[in-house]
N, C-alpha and C positions, 0 to 999 in steps of 0.2 A: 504494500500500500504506500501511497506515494502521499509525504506531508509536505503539504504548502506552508504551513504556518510561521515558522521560523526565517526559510528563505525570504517571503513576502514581507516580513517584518523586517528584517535586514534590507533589504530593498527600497523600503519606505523611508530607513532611517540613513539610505545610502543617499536617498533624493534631495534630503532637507539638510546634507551636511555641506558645508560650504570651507572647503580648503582652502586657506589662505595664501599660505604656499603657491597657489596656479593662479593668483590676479595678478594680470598684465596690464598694468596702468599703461603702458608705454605702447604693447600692439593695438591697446583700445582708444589711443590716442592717435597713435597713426591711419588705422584706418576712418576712423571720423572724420580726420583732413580728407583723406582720400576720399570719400563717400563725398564732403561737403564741396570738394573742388567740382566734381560731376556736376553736382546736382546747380552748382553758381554759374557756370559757366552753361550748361546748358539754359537757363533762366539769364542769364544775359544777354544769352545769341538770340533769342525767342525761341529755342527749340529744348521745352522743359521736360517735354515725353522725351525724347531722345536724349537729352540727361538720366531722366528716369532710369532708361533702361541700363544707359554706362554704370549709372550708381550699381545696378544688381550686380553686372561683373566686381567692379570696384567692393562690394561690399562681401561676397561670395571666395574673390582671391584674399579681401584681407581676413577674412576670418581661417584660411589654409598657408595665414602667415606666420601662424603658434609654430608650423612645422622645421624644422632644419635653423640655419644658423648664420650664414651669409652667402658665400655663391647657391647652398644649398636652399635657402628661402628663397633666394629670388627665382629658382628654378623652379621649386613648388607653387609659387606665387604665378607664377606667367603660366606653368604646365595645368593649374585648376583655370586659368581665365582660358587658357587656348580650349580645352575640352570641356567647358561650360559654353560657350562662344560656338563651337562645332554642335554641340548637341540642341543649344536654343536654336540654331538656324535649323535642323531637324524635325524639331517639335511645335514651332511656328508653320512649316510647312505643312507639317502631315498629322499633326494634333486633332481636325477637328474630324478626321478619317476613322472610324473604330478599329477597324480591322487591322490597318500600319500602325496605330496607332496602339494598341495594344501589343502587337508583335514587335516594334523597334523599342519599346520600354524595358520588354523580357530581356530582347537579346543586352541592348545598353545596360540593362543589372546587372545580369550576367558576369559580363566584362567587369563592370565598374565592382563589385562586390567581391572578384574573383580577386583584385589588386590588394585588398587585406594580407596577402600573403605575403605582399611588401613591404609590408608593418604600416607606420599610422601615416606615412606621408602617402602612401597608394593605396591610403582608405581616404585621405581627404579629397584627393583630385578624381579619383571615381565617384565620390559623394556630389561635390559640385558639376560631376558634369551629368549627372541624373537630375542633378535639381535643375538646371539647364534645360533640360529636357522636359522635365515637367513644366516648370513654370510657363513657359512658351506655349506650352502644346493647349494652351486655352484659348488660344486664336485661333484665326479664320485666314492666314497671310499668304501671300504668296511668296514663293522661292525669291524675289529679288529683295521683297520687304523682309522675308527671314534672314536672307545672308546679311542684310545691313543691319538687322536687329543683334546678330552673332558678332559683326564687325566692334559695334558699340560698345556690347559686352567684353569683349577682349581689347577691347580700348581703355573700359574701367578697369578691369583687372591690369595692364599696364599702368596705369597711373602708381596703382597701388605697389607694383615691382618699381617702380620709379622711386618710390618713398621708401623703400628698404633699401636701395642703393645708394642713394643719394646721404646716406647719413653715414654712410662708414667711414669715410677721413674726418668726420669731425668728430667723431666718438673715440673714448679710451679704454678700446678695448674693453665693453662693461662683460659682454657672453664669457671670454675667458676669464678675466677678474671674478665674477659671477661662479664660473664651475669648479675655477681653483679654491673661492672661498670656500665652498660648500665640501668640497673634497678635502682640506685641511680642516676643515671641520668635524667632518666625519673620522679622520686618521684621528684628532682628540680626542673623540668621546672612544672610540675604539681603543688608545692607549687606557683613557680613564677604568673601562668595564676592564681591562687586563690585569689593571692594580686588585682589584676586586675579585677576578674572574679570571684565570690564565687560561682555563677551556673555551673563550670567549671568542666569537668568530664573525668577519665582520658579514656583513649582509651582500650575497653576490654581486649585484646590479650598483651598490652603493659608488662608486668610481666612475660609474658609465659615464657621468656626462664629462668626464676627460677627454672621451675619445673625438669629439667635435677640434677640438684643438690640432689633431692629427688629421683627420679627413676634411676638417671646413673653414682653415682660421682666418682672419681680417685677410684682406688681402694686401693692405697695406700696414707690412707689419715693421721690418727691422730689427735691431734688439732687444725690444719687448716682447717682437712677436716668439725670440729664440729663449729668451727667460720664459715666457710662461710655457712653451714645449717643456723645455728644461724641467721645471715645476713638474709639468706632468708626470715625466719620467722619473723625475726624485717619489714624487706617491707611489707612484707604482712599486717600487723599489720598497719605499717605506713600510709599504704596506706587511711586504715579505720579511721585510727585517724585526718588525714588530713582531709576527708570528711565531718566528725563529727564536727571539727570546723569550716568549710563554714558554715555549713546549720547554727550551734548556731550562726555564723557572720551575713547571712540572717537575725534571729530573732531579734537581738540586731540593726538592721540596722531598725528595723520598729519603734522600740522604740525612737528611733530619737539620740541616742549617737554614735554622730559624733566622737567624742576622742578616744571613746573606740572602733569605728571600727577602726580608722585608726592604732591604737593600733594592733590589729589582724592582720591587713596585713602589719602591720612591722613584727609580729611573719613570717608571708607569708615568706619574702622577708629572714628573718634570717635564717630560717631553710633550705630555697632553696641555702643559701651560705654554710650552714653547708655542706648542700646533694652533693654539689658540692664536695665540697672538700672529702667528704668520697670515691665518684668515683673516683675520680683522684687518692686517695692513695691507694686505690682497687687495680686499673688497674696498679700501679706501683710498688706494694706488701710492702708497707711504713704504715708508721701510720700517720692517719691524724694528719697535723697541720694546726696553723695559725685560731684555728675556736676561739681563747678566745676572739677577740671584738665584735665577732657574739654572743659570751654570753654574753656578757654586754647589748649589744643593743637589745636581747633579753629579759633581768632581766629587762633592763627600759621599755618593753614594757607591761612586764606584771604587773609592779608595778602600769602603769596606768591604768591596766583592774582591782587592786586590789582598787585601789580609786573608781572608778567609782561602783563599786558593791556595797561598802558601801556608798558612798552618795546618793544613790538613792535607795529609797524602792520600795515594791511592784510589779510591770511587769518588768519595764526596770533594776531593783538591780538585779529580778530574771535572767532576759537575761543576765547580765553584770558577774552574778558569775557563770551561765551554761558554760559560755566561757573563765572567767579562768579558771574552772576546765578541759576544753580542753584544753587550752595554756600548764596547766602543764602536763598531759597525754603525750601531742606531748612532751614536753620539758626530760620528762620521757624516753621516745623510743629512743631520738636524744642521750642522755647519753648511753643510751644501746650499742649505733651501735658504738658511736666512742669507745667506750671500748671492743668490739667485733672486732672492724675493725685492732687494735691495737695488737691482740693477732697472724695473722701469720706474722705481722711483725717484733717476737721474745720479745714481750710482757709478760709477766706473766698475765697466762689462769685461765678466772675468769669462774664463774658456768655457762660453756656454755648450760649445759642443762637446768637449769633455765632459760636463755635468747630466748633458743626456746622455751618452753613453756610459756613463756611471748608475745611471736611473736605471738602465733594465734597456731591451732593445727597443728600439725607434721601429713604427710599426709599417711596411711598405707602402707608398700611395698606389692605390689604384687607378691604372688608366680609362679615360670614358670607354672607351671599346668593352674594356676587360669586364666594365661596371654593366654596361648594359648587357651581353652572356650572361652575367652572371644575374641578372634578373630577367631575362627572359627563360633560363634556366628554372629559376624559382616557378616561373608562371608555368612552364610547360607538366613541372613533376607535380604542381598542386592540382592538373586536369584527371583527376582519378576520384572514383567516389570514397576511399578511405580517407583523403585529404578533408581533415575540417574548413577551410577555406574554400573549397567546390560544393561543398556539403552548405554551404553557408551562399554559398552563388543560387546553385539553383530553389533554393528555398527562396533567395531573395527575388531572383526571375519570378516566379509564379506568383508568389506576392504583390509584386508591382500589376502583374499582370490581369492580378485579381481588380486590383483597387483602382486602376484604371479602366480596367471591364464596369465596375457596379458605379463610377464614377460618370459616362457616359449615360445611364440610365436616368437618374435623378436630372431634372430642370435646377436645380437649386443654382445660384453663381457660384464661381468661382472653385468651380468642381478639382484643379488641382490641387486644392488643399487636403483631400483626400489619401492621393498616391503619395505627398508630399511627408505626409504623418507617418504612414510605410515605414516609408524610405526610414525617416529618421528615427523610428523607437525599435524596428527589426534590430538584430546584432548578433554576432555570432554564440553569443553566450546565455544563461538563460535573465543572471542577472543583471546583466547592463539593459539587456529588453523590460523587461520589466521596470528596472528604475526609469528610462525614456517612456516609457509608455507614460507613467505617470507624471513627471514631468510636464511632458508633452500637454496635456489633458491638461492639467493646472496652468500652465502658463499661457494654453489660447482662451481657456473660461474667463481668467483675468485680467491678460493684457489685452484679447485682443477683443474680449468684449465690452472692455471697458475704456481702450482708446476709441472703438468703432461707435459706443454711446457720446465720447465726449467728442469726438469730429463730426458727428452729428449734429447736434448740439448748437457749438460751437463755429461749425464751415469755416475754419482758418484761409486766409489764402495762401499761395504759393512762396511767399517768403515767409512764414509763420510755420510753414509744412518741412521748408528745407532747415530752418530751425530744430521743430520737435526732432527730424530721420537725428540730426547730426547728436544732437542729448541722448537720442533713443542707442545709438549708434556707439557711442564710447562705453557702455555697460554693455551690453551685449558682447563684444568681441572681448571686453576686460577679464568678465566671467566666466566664458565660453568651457574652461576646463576647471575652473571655480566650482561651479554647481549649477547644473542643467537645467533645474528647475527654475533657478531665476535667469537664467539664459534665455527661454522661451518664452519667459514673460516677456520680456525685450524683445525677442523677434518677431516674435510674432505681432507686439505692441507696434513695431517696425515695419512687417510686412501691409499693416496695414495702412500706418501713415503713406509710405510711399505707393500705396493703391488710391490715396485720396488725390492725389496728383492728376487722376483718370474721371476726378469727380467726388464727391462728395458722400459717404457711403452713409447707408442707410440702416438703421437699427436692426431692420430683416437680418442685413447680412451676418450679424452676430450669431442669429441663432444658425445661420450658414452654417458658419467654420465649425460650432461646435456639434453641428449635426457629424459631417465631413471628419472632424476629430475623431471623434469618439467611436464610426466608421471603420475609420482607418487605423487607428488603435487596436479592434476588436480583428480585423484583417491580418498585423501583424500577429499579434499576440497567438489567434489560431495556427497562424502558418507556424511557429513556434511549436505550439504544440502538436501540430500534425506529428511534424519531423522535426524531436529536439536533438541538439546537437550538443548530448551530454556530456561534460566534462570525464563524466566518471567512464566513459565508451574508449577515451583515446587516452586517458593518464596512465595507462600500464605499459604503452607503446614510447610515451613522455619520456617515463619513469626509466623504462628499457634503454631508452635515447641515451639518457643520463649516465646509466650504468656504463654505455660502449663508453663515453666520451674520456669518464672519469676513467677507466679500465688503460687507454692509449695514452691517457694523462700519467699515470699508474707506473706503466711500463716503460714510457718515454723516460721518466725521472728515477727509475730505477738503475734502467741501463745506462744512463749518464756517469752513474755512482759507479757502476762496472768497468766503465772506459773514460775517463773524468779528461782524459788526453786527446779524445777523439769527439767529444759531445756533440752533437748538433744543438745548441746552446739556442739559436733562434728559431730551431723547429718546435724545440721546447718549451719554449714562450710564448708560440702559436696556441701548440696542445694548451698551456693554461686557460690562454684566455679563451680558447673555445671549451674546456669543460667550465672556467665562470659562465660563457653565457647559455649554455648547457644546464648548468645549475639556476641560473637567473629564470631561464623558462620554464626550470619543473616547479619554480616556488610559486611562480605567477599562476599553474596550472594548479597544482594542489587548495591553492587562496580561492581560486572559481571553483572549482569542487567540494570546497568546502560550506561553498556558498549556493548551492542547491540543494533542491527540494532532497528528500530524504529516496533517493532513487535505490533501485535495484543494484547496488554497485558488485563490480566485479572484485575490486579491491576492502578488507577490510580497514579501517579508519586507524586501527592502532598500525598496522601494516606499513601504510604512507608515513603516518609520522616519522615510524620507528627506522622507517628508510629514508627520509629527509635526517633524521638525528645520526645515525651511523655514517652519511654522506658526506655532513659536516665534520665530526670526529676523521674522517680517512684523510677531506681536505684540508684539516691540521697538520697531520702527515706531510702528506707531501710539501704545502708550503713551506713547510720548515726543511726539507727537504732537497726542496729547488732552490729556496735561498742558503742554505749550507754547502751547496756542490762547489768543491775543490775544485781550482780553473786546471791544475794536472796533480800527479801523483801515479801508486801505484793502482792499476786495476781489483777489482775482488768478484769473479768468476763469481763465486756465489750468488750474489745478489742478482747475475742475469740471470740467473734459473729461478730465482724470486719474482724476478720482472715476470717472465713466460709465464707463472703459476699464479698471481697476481691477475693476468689477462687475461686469461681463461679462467680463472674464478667470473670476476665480471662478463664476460659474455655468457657465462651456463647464466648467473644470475639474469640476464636482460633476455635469452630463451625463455628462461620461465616467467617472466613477467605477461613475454605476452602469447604466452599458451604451450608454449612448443614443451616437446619431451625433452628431459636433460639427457644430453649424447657423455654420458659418464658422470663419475661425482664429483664433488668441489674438491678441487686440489688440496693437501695437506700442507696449509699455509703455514699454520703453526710450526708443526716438525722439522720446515726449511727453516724458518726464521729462528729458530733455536738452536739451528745448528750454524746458522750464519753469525746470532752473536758468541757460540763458543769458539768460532774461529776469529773473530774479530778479537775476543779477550784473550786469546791466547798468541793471537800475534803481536797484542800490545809490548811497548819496550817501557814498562816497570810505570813509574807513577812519574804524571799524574794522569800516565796512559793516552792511546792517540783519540785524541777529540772527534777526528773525524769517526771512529769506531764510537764513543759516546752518542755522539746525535745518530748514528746509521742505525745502529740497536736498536736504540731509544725509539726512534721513528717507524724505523720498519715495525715492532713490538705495535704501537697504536695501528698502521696500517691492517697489518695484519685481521687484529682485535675486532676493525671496522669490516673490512671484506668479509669475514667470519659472520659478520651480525647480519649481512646482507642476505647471506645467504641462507641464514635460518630464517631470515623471516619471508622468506617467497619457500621454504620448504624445503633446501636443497642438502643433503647428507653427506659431510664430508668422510 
């Protein structure tokens, strides 16, 4: 039996929360110019319909301006007005036809909905160009009047690529100042929860928005632009150096030295004041100050992890000097950044390219060719019905197709408002549909019943109209990823102002839209349940995904250990970031399944956890792992028989996830790993024993522990 009650409830309270975090004073200010430039300029030429219609591009491309960061926004920005622009001239033509008209809406969903598989930027330029589509398709026009209606359109959405380009030599740099702050922020509070917490792991996705800095920065950058690369690469770096001293804190904590831990998580507590402060002078474009009694109480803490190594021999000296030689690594990187942080504050620019290549590798650019394979690539594997992104097309095809069908029957006006509501409360998940639905429903009962009573009313004219669009117009796009609910009170508040442009509307038409809503809501919402596109259907495939990535990850940084002279060092910097984002995906997947109705699941609930918790425990491991690897040294043969058994644990585990029979049993992970650290301690030469055998034990022992858990808990018999 399937309960609604919970999800629904969560949904309700997902509607009415308003993130603060995602208001965009600045995109909600841009596009308003934009909108209001349209709308002035056509009312000064005498042609305010034709204003009108640039405003729709203009306000359709700024609101697909949340997306990307500089060349990549203005791309997104021109790419939703070009295929808004193509499809209004479509839907102006052949709109008032049923039969084209219901079948170019299908196919155009189709398309447009299949782009999800692109992530959010090829869900927003398919979204606009269906809405394109719709809006149009309520005329009667011919193909010359459509193609200048489409023309206009991609005229307004140029304006609006206009106004994202035009501001980048006068700005400093805020997107990077912006991602660095948040990312030094985040390394703070992650050092902090360390002092507290040495099992403490940061959140996969929490860095992402680093990676804009590499794929998309100012383009007129200089030495700012190579200090905050720099930056980037020092986190990255950071991140793993951080990790590396937990796990050595771990070790030192068995060995019973109570001084010399509490020692470690004063380094915690110092460097998370340093981190602070580097954000703050980030985000204010300064150079850090005020961090010199953080290095004091930092030098005292290490000077007791320097006592403590030499008074004590053998296990606990060798734990105690594994971990100051993390204290000064980390102590290493925290110099880096504040002399990197320092340099676009008018500093004198030290070897920034040394300090990235100190950071970790510099990640390759990709070329436009390579970039578009590799998304056409995307679109072509997601043309399969096991693909939730096709599964989510054609449910959206038939959908539109519907509400476009029952939309032509009713006389009522303004019948795209119907297909329109579709479009926007359908989603591939059960709970983001269901919060737009509602949303949706509350914000046309209120805005736009209640602008369409007060322009009634009140009959503004046309510079009173271009007033309210441009008031209406800076909340809308500000809140857009705020909270939907007041988003559509605005738009729709909006849509109807600039319908008043055509004439002056009539109190009827209120109960229009909310007929049309509520319609179109009920359209959605069935087509949902027709064919849900359960979370809990494709998480054991997710999960399974996870387990390869992590398993190549696994074996990648094992075998490095085995030939530390031979490494492929930036393949394995690859492997990382592809099981982070690997890992980033099964959280965001597990968080939607968590958040439906109480389905039929194939996965029990303690199950997922208990394999997101063992996932995180393995990726302790390694981190500490990949940041420990000796640049040469002697090989240890053993350890690549660990990698091999290691890898094939994870693939039986990710067969049985998603059904298949196990082709033999889980390798005996233990039994190696045990014989690998009694070769390791017996090749050590006396005290305070080789470090690198310290953390190799030490880490492979947790690895292990975790692969082990994995595999009991999908069933598998070692």
């Amino acid at each position: 039996m399937v309960r609604l009650g919970p999800a629904l409830g969560q949904a309700v309270r997902t509607a009415l929360r308003l993130d603060r975090t995602k208001i965009a004073l600045g995109v909600g200010l841009r596009v308003a110019i934009g909108v209001g430039l349209c709308l002035v300029v056509g009312r000064l030429s005498g042609h305010t319909v034709a204003g009108v219609t640039a405003t729709i591009g203009a306000l359709s491309a700024g609101m697909a301006s949340h997306q990307g960061t500089y060349r990549s926004r203005a791309a997104i920005v021109l790419a939703a007005a070009a295929s808004m622009g193509a499809c209004a001239t479509v839907g102006g033509a052949v709109g008032h036809l049923f039969g084209p008209d219901v079948a170019v809406t299908a196919l155009v969903s189709f398309g447009a909905a299949l782009l999800i598989s692109l992530g959010n930027a090829g869900l927003v330029v398919g979204l606009q160009a269906v809405v394109g589509l719709v809006v149009f398709s309520q005329f009667h026009l011919s193909w010359g009047v459509s193609l200048r209606n489409g023309g206009l359109v991609l005229l307004g959405g140029a304006v609006q690529a206009l106004l994202v380009v035009v501001v980048w030599p006068l700005r400093r740099f805020p997107a990077e100042r912006r991602a660095l702050s948040d990312a030094y922020g985040v390394l703070a509070g992650y050092s902090r929860a360390l002092a507290a917490d040495a099992g403490a792991l940061l959140e996969p996705g929490s860095l992402d928005g680093l990676d804009a800095l590499w794929r998309d920065a100012q383009p007129f950058g200089g030495d700012d632009l190579a200090a905050h690369r720099a930056l980037a690469a020092q986190a990255d770096r950071l991140r793993l150096e951080l990790v590396a001293l937990a796990r050595a804190r771990v070790r030192l904590a068995t060995t019973g030295e109570k001084v010399a831990a509490r020692a470690v998580d004063e380094v915690f507590e110092r460097s998370a004041a340093v981190l602070d402060e580097v954000a703050a002078a980030v985000a204010d474009g300064r150079a850090p100050a005020g961090w010199q009694e953080q290095r004091l109480r930092f030098r005292s803490a290490q000077e007791t992890l320097q006592e403590a190594a030499a008074a004590r021999p053998a296990d606990s000296g060798a734990a105690a000097l594994d971990v100051e030689r993390r204290v000064e690594a980390v102590a290493g990187q925290l110099r880096a950044v504040l002399r990197t942080a320092a340099v676009p504050a008018g500093f004198d620019a030290v070897d920034l390219d040394e300090l990235m290549r100190s950071g970790g590798i510099v990640p390759a650019r990709r070329s436009g060719a390579t970039w578009v394979r590799e998304q056409g690539a995307t679109l072509r594997s997601n043309l399969t019905l096991s693909s939730q992104a096709c599964r989510h097309a054609l449910r959206m095809a038939v959908a539109m197709a519907a509400g476009v069908a029952i939309s032509h029957v009713f006389t009522y006006g303004h019948r795209y408002w119907l297909p329109m509501t579709v479009l926007l409360v359908l989603r591939p998940d059960f709970a983001s549909t269901v919060t737009r639905g509602l949303s949706r429903v509350i914000g046309t009962l209120i805005g736009a019943g209640a602008v369409t009573a007060l322009l009634a009313e009140l009959r503004p004219g046309p510079d009173w109209l271009i007033a309210l669009v441009v008031a209406l117009c800076f909340p809308a796009a500000a809140l857009l990823l705020a909270n939907y609910a007041i988003f559509s009170v605005c738009i729709a508040s909006l849509v109807v102002t600039m319908l008043a442009f055509l004439g002056a509307p009539e109190l009827a038409t209120a109960g229009d839209r909310t007929f049309y809503t509520l319609a179109g809501a009920a359209v959605a919402l069935i087509a949902y349940a027709a064919w849900p596109t359960w979370e809990s259907t494709s998480l054991p495939d997710t999960l399974a995904g996870l387990a390869e990535t992590e398993g190549r990850y696994a074996a990648g940084v094992l075998r490095a250990w085995a030939e530390p002279s031979t490494a492929d060092r930036a393949g394995l910097q690859k492997a990382r970031l592809d099981a982070r984002l690997a890992r980033s995906n099964a959280e965001a997947a597990v968080t939607r399944w968590l958040g439906e109705p109480d389905t039929a699941h194939r996965l029990p609930r303690e199950t997922v956890l208990g394999f997101m918790a063992s996932v995180r425990a393995c990726v302790q491991a390694l981190l500490a792992l990949h940041a420990e690897l000796p640049e040469a040294g002697p090989g240890q043969p053993e350890v690549g028989r660990l990698a091999s058994d290691v890898e094939q644990a994870f693939s039986l585990v990710a067969g049985r996830l998603r059904g298949s029979a196990p082709v033999g049993e889980l390798p005996r992970l233990r039994r190696r790993q045990l014989a690998l650290a009694a070769r390791l301690e017996a090749a050590s030469d006396g005290p305070p024993g080789d470090l690198g055998a310290v953390v190799l034990a030490g880490e492979t022992d947790l690895l292990v522990d975790s692969v082990d858990a994995l595999g009991h808990l999908v069933g598998l018999e070692s």
